[in-house]
N, C-alpha and C positions, 0 to 999 in steps of 0.2 A: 435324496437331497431335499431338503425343508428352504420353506420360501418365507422370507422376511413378513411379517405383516405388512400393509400396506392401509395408505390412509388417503382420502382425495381431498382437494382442497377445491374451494368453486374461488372464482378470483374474476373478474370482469376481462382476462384475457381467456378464459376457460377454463376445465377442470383440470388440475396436475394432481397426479399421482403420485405421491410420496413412499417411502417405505421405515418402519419403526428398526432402531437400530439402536437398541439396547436401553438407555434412559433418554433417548432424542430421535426426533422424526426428520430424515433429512428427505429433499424434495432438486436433485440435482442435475444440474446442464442444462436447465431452464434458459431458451435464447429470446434474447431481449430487443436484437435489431441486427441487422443482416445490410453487409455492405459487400461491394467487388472491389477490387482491390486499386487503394490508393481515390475512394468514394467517400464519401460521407453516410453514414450510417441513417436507415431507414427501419423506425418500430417493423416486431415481429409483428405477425396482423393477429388477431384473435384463433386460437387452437378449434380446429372444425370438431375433432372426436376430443375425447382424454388423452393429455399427453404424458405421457409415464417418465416421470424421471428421476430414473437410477443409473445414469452415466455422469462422471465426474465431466464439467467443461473441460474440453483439451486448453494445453498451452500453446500459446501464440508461436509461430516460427521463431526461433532466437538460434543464436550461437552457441557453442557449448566456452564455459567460462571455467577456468583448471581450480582458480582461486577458491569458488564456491563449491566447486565438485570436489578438493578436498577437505574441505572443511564439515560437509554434511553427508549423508546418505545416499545414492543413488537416486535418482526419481525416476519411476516409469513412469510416461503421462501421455495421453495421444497427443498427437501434435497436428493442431489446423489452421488453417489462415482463415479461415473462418468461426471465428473463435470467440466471437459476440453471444456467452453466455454466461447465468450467474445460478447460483444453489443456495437454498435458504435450508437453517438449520434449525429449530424447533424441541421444548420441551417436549418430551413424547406424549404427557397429560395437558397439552395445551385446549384448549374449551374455545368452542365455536365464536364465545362472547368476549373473549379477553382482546385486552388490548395491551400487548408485554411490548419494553421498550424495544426500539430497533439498534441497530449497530452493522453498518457495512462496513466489511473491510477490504482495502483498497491494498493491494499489495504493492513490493516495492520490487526492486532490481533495478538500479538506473535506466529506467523505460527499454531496458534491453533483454532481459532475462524474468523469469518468474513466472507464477499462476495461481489462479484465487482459490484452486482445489489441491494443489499438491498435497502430501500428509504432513509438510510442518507448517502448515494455516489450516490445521481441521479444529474448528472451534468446540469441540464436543465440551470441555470442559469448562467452556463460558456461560456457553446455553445452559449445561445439567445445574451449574453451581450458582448461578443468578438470575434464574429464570428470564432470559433474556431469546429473541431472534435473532442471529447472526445471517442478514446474507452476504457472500465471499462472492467478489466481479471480476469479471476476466475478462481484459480489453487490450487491443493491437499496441503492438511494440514496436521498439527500432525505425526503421527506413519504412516501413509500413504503416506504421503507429505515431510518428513523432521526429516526422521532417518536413517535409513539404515547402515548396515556395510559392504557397499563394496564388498560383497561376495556373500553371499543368497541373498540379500537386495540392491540393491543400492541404493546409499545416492544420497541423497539432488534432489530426483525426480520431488517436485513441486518449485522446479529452474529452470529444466529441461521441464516444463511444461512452466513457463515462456519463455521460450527459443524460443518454436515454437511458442507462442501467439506473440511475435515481427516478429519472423518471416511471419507469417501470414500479420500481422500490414503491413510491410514494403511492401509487393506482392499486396495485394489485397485494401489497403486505398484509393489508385489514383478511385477507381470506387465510391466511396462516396465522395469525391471532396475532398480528401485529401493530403497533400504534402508528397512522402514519403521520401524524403530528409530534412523534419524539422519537423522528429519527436522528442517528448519531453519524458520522463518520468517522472512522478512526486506519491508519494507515502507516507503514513504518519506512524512513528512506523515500524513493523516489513516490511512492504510495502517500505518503505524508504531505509530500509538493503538489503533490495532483490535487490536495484536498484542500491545500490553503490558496489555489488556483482555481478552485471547483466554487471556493468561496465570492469572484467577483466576475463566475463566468457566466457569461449569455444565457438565459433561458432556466438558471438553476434556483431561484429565488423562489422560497417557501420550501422547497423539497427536501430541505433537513434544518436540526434546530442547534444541533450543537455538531461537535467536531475536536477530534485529537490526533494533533500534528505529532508523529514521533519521529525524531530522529531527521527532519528533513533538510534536504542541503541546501537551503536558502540562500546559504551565501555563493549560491555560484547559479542560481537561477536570471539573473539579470545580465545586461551587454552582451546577451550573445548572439547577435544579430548579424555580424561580420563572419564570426565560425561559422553562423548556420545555410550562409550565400555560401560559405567556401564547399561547405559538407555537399549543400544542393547541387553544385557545376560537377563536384566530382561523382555523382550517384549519377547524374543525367538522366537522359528517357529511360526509363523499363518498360518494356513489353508487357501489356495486361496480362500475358501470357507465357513471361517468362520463367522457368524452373527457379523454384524457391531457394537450390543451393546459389544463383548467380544472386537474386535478391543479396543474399546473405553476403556474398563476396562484396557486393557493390557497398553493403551496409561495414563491412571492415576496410574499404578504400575507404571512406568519409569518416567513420575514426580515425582512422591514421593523421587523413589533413584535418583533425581536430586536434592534434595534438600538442603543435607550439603556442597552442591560445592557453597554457599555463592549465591551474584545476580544474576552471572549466572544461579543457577536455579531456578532464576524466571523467566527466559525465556529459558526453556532447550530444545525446537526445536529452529532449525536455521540451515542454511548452513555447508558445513562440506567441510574445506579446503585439498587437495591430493585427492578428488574424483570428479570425471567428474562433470559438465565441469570448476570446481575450481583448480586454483593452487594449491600448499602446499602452507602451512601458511607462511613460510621463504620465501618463493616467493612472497610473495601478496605486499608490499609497492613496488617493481620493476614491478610487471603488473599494478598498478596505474599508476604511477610512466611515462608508456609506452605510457597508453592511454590519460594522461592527456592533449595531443596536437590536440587531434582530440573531445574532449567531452566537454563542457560548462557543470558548475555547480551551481549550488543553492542549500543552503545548509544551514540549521539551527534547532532553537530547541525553544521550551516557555521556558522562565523564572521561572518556578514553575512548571516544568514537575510532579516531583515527588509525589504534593500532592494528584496526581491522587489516591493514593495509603494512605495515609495516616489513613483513614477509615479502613484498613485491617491490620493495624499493634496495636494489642492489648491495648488499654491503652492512644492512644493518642488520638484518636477520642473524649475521655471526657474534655484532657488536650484544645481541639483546641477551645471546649465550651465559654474559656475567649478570652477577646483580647491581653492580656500579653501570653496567653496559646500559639493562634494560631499564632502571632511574632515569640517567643521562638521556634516553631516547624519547622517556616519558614527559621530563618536564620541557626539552629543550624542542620536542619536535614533536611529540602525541597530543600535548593538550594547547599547544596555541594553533596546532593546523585545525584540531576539535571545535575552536570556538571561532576558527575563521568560517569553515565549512558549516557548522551546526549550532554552535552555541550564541554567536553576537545576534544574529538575524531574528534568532526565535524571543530570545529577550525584547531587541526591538521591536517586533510585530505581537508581543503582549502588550511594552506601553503605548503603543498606536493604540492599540484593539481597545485600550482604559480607558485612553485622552479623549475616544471616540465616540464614546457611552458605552464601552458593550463590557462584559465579562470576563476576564482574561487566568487562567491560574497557570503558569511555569512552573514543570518538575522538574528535578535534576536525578538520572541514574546511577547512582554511585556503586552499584556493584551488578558485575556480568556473572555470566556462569561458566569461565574457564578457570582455571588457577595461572596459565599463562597467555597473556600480557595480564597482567591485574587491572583493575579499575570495569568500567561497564564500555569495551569496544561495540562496533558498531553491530546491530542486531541482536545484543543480549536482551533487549526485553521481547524480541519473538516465543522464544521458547518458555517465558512466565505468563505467556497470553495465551498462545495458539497452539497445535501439536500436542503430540502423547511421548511417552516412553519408548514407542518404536521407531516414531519419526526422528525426535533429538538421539537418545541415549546410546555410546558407545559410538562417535562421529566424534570428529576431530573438534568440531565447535563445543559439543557438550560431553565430554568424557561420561562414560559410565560412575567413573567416581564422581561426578557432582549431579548426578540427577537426582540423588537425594535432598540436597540445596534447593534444585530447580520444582521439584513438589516442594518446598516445606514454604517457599516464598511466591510461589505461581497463585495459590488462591487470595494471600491479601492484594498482591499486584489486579487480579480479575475483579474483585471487591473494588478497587478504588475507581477502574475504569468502568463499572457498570453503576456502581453509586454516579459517577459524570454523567453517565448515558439519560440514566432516570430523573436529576434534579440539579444540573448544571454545576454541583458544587464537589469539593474535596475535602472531607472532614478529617480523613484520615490525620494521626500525627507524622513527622516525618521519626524515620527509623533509618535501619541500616540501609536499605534498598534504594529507597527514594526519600529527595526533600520539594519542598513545594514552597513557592511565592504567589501566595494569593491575592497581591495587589492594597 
């Protein structure tokens, strides 16, 4: 059995161990801050010896979700509630002196599901193709992550968890040849919310320069302060030490009474505006508003987000059967729920972002990577960013017959978002894939 090379990094939190992995050096399950459960997260402290890291971070405790589980490949991943860690990925000829742009990515799963290491976010083909640093953040979810009432509870903990993974990001990147003056954010779905959130939250000013919102469900991030008391009374006390399966039950009772508050509760975790480190809600367009002079953005959505979903709304999955069917479903129900949940909000928080001084460019997705629903449903640009051919290809998201599509259009898709990373702007022209409003 033959051993990966291996490469150290000195970093002001100590020395990490990485190991070389073909054309990139990853350096993984790096833990950034350490909380107990339903606490607010406290920095890891500095590493006494070398800390070796070649374990992917585990994913957060979550649910299992039938939707996504058919849709992609199995994931084996450890699973821990302690789950406060991130992995930085690296050209394998990166030079002790360089300073390559950064790019965290923030994953998504309506704050319920997902993790920053799985294999369809391994960025190997960002790093090798644009000589860039990817590090991928893995922070608390659900009833653990993204509830809380401010009292017993504090809200919006894995924000809060986000909060020191930048901070970490910003101290400690210059030792894997990172820039920490041009760091990027970039995150897709609920991952995207967190960053345009991340943007007017407590304590995060200076720690990144730019930022691309994809796909985020803006329009249902607000008013939900009535859901989130309801979701609270029904989760009640937890025992610091109660078995993670009741966790999880308690966390599908507070779904449930999430339910009549319309699309909001189809995504009823999420950020909660008046608790640390979020404004109040009647504040939030004036802290944009504030920062829009100091933050470059990117910012858009697919064209046909919503037929993500189409499969789970009773009745239509037989109607979508025809071609007159699946039209009818497209223009009369796919693309105005698209720009209720994804599209109006990101429009308007570009002209905010302009009127405000700052930088704003809006892309539009106009094509996914299945042959059915047509147009770009919700997560098609995952697989032209992140992931290989064994993660996507041969899954019901990405058929084997279109992974030839998914390479031929994945490198200019990584081109446009690592050109944003390095110099704020989108030269590209638009094409079949994507169009852009550059203001």
């Amino acid at each position: 059995m033959t051993t990966a090379p291996t490469r150290t990094f000195t970093t002001p939190v100590g020395r990490i161990v990485g190991h070389r992995d073909g054309a990139v050096l990853r350096a993984l399950g790096i833990p950034y801050a350490r909380a107990e459960r339903f606490r607010r997260p406290t920095p890891v402290p500095p590493f006494t010896g070398d800390f070796v890291a070649d374990t992917p971070a585990p994913v957060p405790p979550q649910p299992s979700t039938p939707v996504l589980e058919e849709l992609i490949h199995p994931i084996e991943a450890e699973v821990a509630e302690h789950c406060q860690a991130l992995s930085v990925t690296v050209p394998a000829d990166v030079r002790d002196d360089e300073r390559l742009p950064v790019m965290v990515w923030i994953h998504g799963g309506s704050y319920v599901v997902g993790g920053g290491d799985i294999p369809i976010h391994d960025p190997r083909a960002l790093v090798e193709e644009q000589r860039v640093v990817v590090v991928a953040v893995t922070y608390r979810l659900g009833v653990l992550g993204f509830l809380g009432d401010g009292e017993r509870v504090p809200a919006n903990l894995g924000l809060l968890d986000l909060v020191e993974a930048l901070r970490w990001v910003h101290t400690n990147i210059a030792g894997f040849g990172g820039d920490p003056d041009a760091i990027t954010l970039f995150g897709q779905s609920a991952g995207g919310d967190a960053i345009a959130h991340l943007m007017v939250a407590e304590g995060t000013a200076g720690l990144f320069r730019r930022v691309i919102v994809q796909s985020a469900p803006l329009g249902l991030s607000r008013r939900r302060a009535r859901m989130n008391r309801a979701m609270s009374r029904t989760v009640g006390t937890v025992a610091p030490d109660a078995p993670l399966d009741e966790v999880l039950e308690r966390q599908a009772a507070a779904e449930r009474v999430a339910l009549p508050y319309g699309l909001r509760g189809g995504m009823p975790f999420g950020t909660q505006y008046g608790h640390a480190p979020l404004p109040a809600e009647r504040d939030l367009p004036d802290a944009w508003r504030r920062v829009a002079p100091h933050v470059e953005v990117l910012i858009g959505s697919g064209s046909d987000e919503a037929a993500l979903y189409v499969p789970m709304i009773p009745g239509l999955a037989a109607v979508c059967r025809t071609r007159i069917g699946r039209a009818l479903v497209r223009w009369l129900l796919v693309r105005p729920l698209t720009d209720v949940v994804y599209g109006r909000d990101a429009r308007a928080f570009a002209v905010r972002h302009r009127a405000a001084g700052g930088r704003a460019v809006v892309y539009r997705l106009l094509r996914g990577v299945t042959v059915r629903p047509t147009g770009a449903v919700h997560m098609s640009d995952v697989p032209l960013l992140l992931g290989d051919r064994a993660a996507w290809a041969g899954s019901r998201f990405v058929p084997t017959r279109d992974w030839a599509a998914v390479e031929r259009r994945g490198p200019g898709m990584r081109a446009i978002w690592a050109e944003f990373a390095r110099t704020g702007r989108v030269t590209a022209p638009d094409d079949e894939t994507l169009t852009f409003d550059r203001g």
